[in-house]
C-alpha positions as CSV (number, residue, x, y, z in Angstrom):
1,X,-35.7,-15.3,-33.5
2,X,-32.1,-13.5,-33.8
3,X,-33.9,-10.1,-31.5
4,X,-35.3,-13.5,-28.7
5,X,-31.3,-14.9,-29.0
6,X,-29.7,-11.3,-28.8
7,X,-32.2,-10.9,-25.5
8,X,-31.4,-13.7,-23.7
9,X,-27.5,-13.4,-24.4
10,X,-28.4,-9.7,-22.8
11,X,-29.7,-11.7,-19.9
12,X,-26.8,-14.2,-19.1
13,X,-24.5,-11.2,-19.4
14,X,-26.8,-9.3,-16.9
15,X,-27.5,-11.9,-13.9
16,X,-23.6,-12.9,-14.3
17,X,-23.1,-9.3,-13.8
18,X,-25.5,-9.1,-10.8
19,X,-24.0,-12.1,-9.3
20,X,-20.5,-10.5,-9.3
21,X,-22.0,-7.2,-7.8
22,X,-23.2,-9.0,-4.8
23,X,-20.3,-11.3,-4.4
24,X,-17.9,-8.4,-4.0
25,X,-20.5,-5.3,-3.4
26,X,-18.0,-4.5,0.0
27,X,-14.4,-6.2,-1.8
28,X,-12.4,-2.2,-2.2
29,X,-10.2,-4.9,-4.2
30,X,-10.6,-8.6,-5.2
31,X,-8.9,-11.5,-7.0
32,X,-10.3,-13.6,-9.9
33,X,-9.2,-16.6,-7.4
34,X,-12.3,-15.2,-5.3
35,X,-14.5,-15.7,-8.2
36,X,-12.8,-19.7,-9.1
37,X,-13.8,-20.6,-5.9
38,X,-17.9,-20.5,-6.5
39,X,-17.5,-23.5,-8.9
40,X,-17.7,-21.5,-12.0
41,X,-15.5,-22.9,-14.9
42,X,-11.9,-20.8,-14.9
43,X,-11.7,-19.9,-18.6
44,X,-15.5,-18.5,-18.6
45,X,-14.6,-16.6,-15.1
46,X,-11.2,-14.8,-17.4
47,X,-12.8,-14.1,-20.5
48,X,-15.7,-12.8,-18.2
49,X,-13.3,-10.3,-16.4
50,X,-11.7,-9.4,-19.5
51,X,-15.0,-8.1,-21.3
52,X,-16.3,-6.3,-18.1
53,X,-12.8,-4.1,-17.9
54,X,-12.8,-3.7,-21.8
55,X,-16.4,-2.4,-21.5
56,X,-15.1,0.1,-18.2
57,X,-17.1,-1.8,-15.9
58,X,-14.0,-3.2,-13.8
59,X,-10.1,-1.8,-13.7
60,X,-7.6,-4.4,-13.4
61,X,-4.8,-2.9,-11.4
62,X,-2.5,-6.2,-12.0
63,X,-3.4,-9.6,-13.9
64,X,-5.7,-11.3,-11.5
65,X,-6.1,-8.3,-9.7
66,X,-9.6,-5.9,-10.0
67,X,-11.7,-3.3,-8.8
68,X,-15.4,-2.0,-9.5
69,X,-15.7,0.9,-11.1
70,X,-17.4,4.0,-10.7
71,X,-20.1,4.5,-10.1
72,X,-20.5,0.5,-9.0
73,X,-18.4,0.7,-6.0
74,X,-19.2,1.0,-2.6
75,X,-16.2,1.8,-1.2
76,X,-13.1,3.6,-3.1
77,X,-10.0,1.4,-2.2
78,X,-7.2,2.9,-0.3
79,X,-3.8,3.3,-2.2
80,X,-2.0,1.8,1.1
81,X,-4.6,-0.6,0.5
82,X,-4.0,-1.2,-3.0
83,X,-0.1,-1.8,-2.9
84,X,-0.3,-4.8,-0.2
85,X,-2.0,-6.5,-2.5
86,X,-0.4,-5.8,-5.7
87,X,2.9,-7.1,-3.9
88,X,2.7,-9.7,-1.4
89,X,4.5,-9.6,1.5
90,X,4.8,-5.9,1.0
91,X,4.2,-3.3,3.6
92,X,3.6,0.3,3.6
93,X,6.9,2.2,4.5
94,X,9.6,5.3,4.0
95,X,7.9,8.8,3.0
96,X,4.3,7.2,2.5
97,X,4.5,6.2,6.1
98,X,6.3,9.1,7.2
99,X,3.5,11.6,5.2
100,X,0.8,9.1,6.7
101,X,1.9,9.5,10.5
102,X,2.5,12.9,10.1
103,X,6.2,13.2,10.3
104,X,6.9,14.8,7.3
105,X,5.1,17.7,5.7
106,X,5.4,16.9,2.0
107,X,2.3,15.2,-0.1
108,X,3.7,11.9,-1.4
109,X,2.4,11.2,-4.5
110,X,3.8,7.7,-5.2
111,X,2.8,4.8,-2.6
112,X,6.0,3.4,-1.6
113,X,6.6,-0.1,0.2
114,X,9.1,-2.1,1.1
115,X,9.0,-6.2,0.1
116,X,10.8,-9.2,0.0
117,X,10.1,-9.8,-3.2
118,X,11.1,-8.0,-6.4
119,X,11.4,-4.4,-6.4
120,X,10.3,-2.3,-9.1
121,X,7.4,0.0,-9.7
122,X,3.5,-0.5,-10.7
123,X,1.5,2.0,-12.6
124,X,-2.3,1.6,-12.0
125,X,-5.2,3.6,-13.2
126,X,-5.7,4.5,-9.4
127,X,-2.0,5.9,-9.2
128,X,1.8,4.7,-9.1
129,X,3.3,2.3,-6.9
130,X,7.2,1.9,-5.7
131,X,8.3,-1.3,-4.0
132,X,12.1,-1.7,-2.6
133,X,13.8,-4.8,-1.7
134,X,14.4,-5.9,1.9
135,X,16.5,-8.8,3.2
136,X,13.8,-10.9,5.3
137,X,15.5,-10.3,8.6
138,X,14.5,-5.9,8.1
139,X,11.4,-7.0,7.2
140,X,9.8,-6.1,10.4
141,X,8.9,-3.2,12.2
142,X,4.8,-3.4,11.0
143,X,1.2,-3.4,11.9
144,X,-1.7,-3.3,10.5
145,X,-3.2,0.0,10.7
146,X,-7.4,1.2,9.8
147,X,-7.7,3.1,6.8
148,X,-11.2,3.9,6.6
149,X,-14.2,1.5,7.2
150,X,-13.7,-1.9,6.3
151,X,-9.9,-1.2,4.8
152,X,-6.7,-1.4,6.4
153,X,-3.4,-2.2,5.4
154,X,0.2,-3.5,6.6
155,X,2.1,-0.1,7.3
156,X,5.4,1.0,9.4
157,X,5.4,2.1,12.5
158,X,6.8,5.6,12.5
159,X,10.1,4.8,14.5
160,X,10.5,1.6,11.2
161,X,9.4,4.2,8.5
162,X,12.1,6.7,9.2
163,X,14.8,3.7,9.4
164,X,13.5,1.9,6.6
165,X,14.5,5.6,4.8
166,X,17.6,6.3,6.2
167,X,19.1,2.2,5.3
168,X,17.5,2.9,1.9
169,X,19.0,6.2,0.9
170,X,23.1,7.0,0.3
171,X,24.3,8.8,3.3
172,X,21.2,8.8,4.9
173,X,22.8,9.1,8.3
174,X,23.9,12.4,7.5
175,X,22.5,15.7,9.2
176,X,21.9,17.3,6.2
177,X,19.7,14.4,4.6
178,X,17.4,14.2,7.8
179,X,17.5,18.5,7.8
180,X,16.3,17.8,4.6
181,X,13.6,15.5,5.1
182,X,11.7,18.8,7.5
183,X,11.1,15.9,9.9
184,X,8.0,17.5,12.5
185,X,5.5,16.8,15.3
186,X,8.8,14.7,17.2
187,X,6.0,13.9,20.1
188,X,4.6,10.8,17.9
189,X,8.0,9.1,18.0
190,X,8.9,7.3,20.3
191,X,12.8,7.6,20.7
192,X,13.0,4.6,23.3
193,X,12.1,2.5,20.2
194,X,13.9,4.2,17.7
195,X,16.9,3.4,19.4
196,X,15.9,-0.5,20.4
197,X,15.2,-0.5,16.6
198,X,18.5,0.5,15.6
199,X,20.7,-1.3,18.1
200,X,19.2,-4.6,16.9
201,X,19.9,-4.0,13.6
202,X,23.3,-4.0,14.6
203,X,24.1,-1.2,11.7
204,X,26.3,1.6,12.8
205,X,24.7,3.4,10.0
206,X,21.0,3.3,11.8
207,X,22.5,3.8,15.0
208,X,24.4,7.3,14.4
209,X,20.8,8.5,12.5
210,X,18.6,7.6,15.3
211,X,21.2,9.3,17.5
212,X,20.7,12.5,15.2
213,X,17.1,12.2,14.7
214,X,16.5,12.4,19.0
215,X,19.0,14.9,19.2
216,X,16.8,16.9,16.9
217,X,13.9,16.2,18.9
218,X,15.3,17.2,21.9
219,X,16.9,20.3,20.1
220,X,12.6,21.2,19.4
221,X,12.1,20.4,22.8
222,X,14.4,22.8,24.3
223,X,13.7,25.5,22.0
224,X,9.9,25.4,22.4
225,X,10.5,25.8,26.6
């Protein structure tokens, strides 16, 4: 009797496990609220979850917040993918952009984004995320950009990135910060907007760097006639 129980507790577990599978085979990341919304009772759903990631099946990157494991995932989720949703509204920004468009030649390690909600930073079994503060009027400056198939995320453009860095950092208007920063390939910025961008902000501070950063540009320009 106790080897027919075992079984058919081996059985429950397995459909429920099934049933998860297809619900969120092509999720990169989900949300237990995906999951309360098929009628299934809350407290079974968490306690659920919580014995699937304790038995390495699922990592939760934040509470309420998972991914499949390998080898049960179809599709690896993108770290730019990854820090939208750990911190909503939150979009990709400063040297992750930067690296991401090309601008800068350095790998960048940690994801960073800006937000208008808490800063702070996240540590995840998929890597290490920063978020910084923004007052909701510089919270602009976005789009939503294709990471791979079926993944995209909420990103700078590179003219916003390179702002976003210089009205985050101490004397970040100063030559030898953006010297510094080995900015590169000048052709994907466009200057026009770089300038709009900083005019409407109305700070000084983002106006003299974006005067720097296309003198710079136009600096490569002339040398590489």
């Amino acid at each position: 009797m106790k080897v027919a129980v075992n079984y058919h507790l081996w059985y429950l577990e397995r459909m429920k496990w099934e049933n998860l599978l297809s619900t969120v085979a092509l999720e990169p990341v989900f949300s237990s609220a995906l999951l309360l919304t098929l009628d299934r009772d809350p407290a079974d759903v968490r306690k659920q979850l919580s014995r699937w990631t304790k038995a390495g099946k699922l990592i939760q990157l934040r509470r309420g917040l998972y991914t499949l494991a390998e080898p049960y995932r179809k599709r690896t989720p993108s770290p730019f993918l990854i820090a939208n949703r750990l911190r909503e509204p939150s979009y990709v920004s400063l040297q992750s952009a930067l690296a991401h468009h090309g601008l800068i030649p350095e790998y960048v390690p940690a994801v960073t984004s800006l937000t208008t909600a808490k800063p702070g930073e996240i540590t995840t079994p998929l890597g290490q995320f920063i978020y910084r503060h923004c007052k909701k009027p510089f919270f602009h400056g976005y789009r939503e950009v294709e990471l791979t198939r079926g993944q995209a995320a909420f990103m700078a453009v590179p003219e916003k990135a390179l702002l976003d860095l210089v009205h985050l950092t101490p004397s970040g208007d100063r030559l030898e910060f953006l010297d510094e920063l080995r900015l590169q390939n000048f052709e994907l910025l466009d200057l026009d907007a770089l300038q709009r961008m900083a005019q409407e902000s109305r700070s000084p501070k983002l106006v003299r760097a974006a005067e720097m950063v296309i003198g710079l540009a136009e600096g490569e320009k002339y040398e590489s006639l």
